[in-house]
C-alpha positions as CSV (number, residue, x, y, z in Angstrom):
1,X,85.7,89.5,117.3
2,X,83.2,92.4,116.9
3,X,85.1,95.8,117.5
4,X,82.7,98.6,118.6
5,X,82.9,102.4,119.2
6,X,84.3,101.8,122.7
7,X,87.5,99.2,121.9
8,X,88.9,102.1,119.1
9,X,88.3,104.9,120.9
10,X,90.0,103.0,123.9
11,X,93.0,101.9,121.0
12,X,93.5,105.4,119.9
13,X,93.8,106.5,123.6
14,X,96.4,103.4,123.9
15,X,98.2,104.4,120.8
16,X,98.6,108.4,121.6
17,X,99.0,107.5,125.5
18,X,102.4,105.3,124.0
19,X,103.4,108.2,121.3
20,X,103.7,110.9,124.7
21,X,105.0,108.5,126.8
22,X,107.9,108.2,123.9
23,X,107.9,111.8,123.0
24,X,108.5,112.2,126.6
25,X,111.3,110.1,126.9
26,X,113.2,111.3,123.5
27,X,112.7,115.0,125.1
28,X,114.0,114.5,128.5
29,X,117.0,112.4,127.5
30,X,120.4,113.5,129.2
31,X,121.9,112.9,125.8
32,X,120.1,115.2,124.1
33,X,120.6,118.4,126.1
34,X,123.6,120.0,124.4
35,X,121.3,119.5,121.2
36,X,118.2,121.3,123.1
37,X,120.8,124.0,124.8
38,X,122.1,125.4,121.2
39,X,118.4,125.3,119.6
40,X,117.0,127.1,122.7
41,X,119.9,130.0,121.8
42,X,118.8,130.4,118.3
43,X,116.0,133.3,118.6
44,X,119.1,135.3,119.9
45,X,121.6,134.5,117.1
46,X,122.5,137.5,114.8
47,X,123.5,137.5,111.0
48,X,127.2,138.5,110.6
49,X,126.7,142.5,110.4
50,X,129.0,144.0,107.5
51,X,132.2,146.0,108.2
52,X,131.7,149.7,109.2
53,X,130.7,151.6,106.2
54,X,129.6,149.0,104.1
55,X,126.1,148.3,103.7
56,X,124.4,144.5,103.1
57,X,124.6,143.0,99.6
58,X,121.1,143.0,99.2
59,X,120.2,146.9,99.9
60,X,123.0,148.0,97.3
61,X,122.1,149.6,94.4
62,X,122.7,147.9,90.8
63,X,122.1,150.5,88.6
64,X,124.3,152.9,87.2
């Protein structure tokens, strides 16, 4: 069997067709949506701010 330009262009179109067909799947998966609902809240997650009139570790001063 003689494989020309044609048959592995049409086998890589096979292959990446199946790999979104399977991303696809994984991503719209009921079980997955609590997963998805806490990452899609992480841009608007704060660091723990310090107690009033305390400033963060890393802007005190160490010298003396």
């Amino acid at each position: 069997m003689e494989m020309d330009i044609g048959m592995i262009r049409g086998l890589g179109t096979l292959v990446v067709m199946i790999a979104f067909i399977g991303l696809s799947l994984w991503v719209f998966n009921r079980r997955r949506d609590r997963d998805f609902a806490e990452a899609r809240l992480l841009p608007f997650v704060d660091d723990r701010l310090p107690p009033a009139g305390q400033e963060p570790a890393a802007m005190r001063s160490t010298r003396q």
